[in-house]
N, C-alpha and C positions, 0 to 999 in steps of 0.2 A: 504494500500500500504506500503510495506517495503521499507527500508531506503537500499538500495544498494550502493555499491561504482561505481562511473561510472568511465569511462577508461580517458586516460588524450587528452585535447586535444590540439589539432595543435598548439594551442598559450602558452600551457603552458610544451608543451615538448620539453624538450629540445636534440635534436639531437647527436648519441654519432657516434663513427667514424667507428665503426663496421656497425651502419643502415647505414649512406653515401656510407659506401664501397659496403654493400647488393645492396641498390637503383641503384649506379654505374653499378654494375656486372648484374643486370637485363637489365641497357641500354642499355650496353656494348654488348650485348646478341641479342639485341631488334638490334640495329643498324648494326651491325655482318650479321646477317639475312635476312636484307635488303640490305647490300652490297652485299649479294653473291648470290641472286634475281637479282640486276642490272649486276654483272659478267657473270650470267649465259642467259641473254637478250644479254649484248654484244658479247658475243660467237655465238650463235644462229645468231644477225645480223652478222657478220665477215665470220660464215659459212653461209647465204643466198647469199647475194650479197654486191659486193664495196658502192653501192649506200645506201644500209641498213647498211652498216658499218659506211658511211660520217655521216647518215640521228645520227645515234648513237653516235657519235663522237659529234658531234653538238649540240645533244639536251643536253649531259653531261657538254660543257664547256656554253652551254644558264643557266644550274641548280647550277655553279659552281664549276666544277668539281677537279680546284686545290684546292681550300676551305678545301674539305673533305678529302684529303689527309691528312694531319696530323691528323685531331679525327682519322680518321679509323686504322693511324697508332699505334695512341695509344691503342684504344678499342683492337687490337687483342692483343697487348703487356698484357696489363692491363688485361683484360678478362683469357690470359693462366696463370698469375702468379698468380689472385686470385682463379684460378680453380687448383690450384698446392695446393694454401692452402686449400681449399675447399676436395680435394683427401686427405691430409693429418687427416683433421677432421674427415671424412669419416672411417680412419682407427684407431680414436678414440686418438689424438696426436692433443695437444696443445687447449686444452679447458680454461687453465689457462689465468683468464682474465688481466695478464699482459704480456703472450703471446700473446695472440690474438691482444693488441692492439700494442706491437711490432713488429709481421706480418702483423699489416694492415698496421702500416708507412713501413713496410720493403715491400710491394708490390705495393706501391705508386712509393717510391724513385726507386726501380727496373724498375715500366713500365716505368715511366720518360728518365731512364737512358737506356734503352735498345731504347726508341722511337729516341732519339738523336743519338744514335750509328749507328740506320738501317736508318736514312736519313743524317747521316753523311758519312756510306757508298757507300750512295747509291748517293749521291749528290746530295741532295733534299732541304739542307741546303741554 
């Protein structure tokens, strides 16, 4: 049996902000997905009947439904700004890995500041 290098594990790696923002943007992605599954139920009950519309209305504030307000605000903020950088890589721009970790806090502090903005417009605040 040879002597191979094995890959690092869980406990001895340590996490850089590039994997967090990947991990993120796959959530972001993951959660996205499944809002717009639950939008497209509530449409569906709103066009069947009033009663399918309460019955839907109900069962969202039984699961929490102001809760998820804010993640979802952010997931779509966050999700388009790092899918901007993501386009950008794509066209072969900003591989430099002190870019890269400049666009990731610059697409942090962007979802942030865009999520405060649209529930400040929006009077969600």
């Amino acid at each position: 049996m040879t002597n191979r290098p094995i890959s690092p594990h869980i406990q001895i790696y340590r996490p850089q902000i590039t994997s967090i923002l990947s991990i993120t943007h796959r959530f972001t992605g993951i959660a996205l997905t499944l809002a717009s599954c639950i939008f497209c139920v509530g449409l569906f009950s709103f066009a069947l009947s009033e009663t399918a519309w309460e019955m839907f209305i109900s069962t969202c504030h039984l699961m929490g439904g102001k809760i998820w307000q804010w993640p979802l605000i952010f997931a779509v903020h966050y999700h388009a700004m790092n899918g901007i950088r993501h386009l950008a890589w794509d066209m072969g721009y900003g591989f430099n890995i002190k870019t890269v970790t400049q666009t990731s806090i610059l697409v942090i502090i962007l979802s942030i500041m865009a999520t405060l903005s649209f529930a400040h417009f929006c009077s969600i605040l």
